[in-house]
Steps between C-alpha positions, in 0.01 A plus 500: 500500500496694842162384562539171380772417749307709784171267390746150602673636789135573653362197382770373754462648772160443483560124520771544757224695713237231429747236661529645774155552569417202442755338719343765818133381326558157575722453780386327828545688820719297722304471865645448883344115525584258770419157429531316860501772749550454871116605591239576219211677746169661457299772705464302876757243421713333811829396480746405766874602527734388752193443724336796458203516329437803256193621346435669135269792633458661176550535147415825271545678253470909365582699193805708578623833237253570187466859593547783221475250211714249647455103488422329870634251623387212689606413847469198700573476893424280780516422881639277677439445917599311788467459850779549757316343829807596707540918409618718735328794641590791644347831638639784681348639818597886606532609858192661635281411178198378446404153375270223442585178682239216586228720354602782780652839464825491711748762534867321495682650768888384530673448841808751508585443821862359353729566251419190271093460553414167426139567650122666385188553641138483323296717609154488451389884335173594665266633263355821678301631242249173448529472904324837537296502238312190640469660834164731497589674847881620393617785250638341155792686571777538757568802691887611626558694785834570679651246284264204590230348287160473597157348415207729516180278654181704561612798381650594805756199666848482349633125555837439444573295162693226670195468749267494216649289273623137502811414619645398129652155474878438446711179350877503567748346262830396458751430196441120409100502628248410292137622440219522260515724238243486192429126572879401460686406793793802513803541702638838628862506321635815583459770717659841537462880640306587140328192389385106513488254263334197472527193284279208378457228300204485238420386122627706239360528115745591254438611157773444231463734206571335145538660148593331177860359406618645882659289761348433791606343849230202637708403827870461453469452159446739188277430172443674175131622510345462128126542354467278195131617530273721695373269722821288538837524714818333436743436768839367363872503606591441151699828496771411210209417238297843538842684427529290187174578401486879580848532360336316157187774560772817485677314208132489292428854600865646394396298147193632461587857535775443253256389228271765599826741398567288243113530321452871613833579360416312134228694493612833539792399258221401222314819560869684431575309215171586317525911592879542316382284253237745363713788619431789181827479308603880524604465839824287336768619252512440167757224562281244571771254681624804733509348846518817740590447862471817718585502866464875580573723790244793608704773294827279221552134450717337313276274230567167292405460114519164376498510087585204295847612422597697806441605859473876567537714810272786540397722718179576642330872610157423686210733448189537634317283211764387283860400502760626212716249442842617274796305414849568653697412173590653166329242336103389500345786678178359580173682648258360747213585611370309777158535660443475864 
């Protein structure tokens, strides 16, 4: 009888566990899918926004994850660029330094003959070394003596540097001026004791990075980014029909794991069924219908006994491979031995 009744509840389960299976088996995962986007681009596709025209640089894709045994994922990203012919430049110009202007090598000196300078000098840096190393009849190297610098010709004539070499040229500025810097036309901003800074106009390439399902800005306006394939991007302000769809994507996935617990769970039930079934019957009482329900402390607990005719309170003593089990009452002293 026991194993008759354990042999239909597993058949049961199993079927319930089946179902569920097959439900996860056969059920189609929903997909992000846009049917009229905004812009549907490729790799070195144009398109034109508010008068601006934008470029689709690139498209790719890499495997992300898989290490230790894991599964990879693919991901797809992409590039989009533009050109700004009207950026602003700017570069910054310490006092007594060194730098490159007109193909020269200047050094910026400012005017701090006031208490706001508004003025610089360029002057031209001489450059001794290559000078005197192209002159057969002078030493390649200065000499110093009483704190002046000389030029060594023959051996044996000192020549004062500022006799020797050429008077180096100089360019005066003023806040507002303009000159040529790196083939833009640039104007001197600002000057001050520490610094200068100049300013220009010149084209600009921007880059705008784009993943999948993220927003992106294009101008004033913002777009959901999405790859419906590797080679393809989707530009759409459709924003209230992607969060129907994801929020349909979380409401498969919450399903699915539920008939995952459901399947796992009938199958661990069937597997439980069948072991009591074919438990050996000395490990029960004699009573056959005895239902004993123990919820037991480390050291006492009180126990239930279910017979046909009565409920009994006992009282159990836990051991280190069996339990004794005696009844409180006059009446029906019972002895149980329970394994572990």
């Amino acid at each position: 009888m026991q194993r008759r009744a354990a042999a239909v509840y597993a058949a049961l389960f199993i079927i319930i566990g089946a179902g569920a299976y097959s439900l996860i088996a056969t059920a189609e995962t929903p997909h992000v899918t846009f049917e009229d986007p905004t812009y549907e681009l490729g790799s070195g596709d144009q398109f034109e926004v508010n008068g601006q025209t934008y470029t689709v640089s690139s498209i790719s894709t890499s495997e992300q994850g898989g290490g230790h045994g894991g599964t990879a994922t693919t991901v797809t990203k992409g590039a989009i660029q533009y050109t700004n012919d009207s950026a602003q430049y700017t570069v910054s110009f310490e006092n007594n330094s060194t730098q490159t202007v007109d193909q020269q090598q200047w050094r910026v000196l400012v005017d701090r003959s006031g208490d706001n300078p508004t003025q610089l000098t360029f002057r031209e840096s001489i450059n001794e070394t290559a000078i005197l190393a192209a002159d057969p009849n002078v030493s390649t190297e200065t000499v110093t003596q009483n704190n002046d610098r000389y030029v060594v010709r023959n051996n044996n004539q000192l020549v004062p540097v500022a006799e020797y070499f050429p008077e180096p040229e100089t360019r005066s500025y003023a806040e507002g001026d303009t000159l040529e810097y790196q083939g833009n036309t640039t104007t001197v901003e600002t000057v001050t004791n520490e610094s200068v800074q100049l300013v220009w106009t010149a084209p600009r390439t921007n880059t705008i990075e784009v993943s999948h399902n993220d927003n992106i800005t294009i101008g004033d306006d913002t777009y959901l980014a999405h790859f419906p394939h590797n080679s393809t991007l989707q530009l759409t302000q459709n924003f209230e029909r992607y969060q129907q769809q994801k929020a349909a994507i979380e409401q498969y996935q919450t399903q699915k794991n539920g008939l995952w617990g459901v399947s796992i769970a009938s199958g661990l039930t069937v597997v439980f069924l069948i072991g009591f079934a074919y438990l050996p019957s000395r490990y029960w009482n004699k009573r056959s219908y005895y239902s004993l329900y123990i919820s037991f402390s480390l050291v006492r607990c009180p126990c239930t006994v279910k017979t046909e005719t009565e409920t009994v309170t006992v009282t159990a003593f836990i051991f280190s491979d069996s339990a004794r089990v005696s009844n409180r009452t006059e009446t029906n002293r019972l002895l149980y031995y329970l394994p572990n």
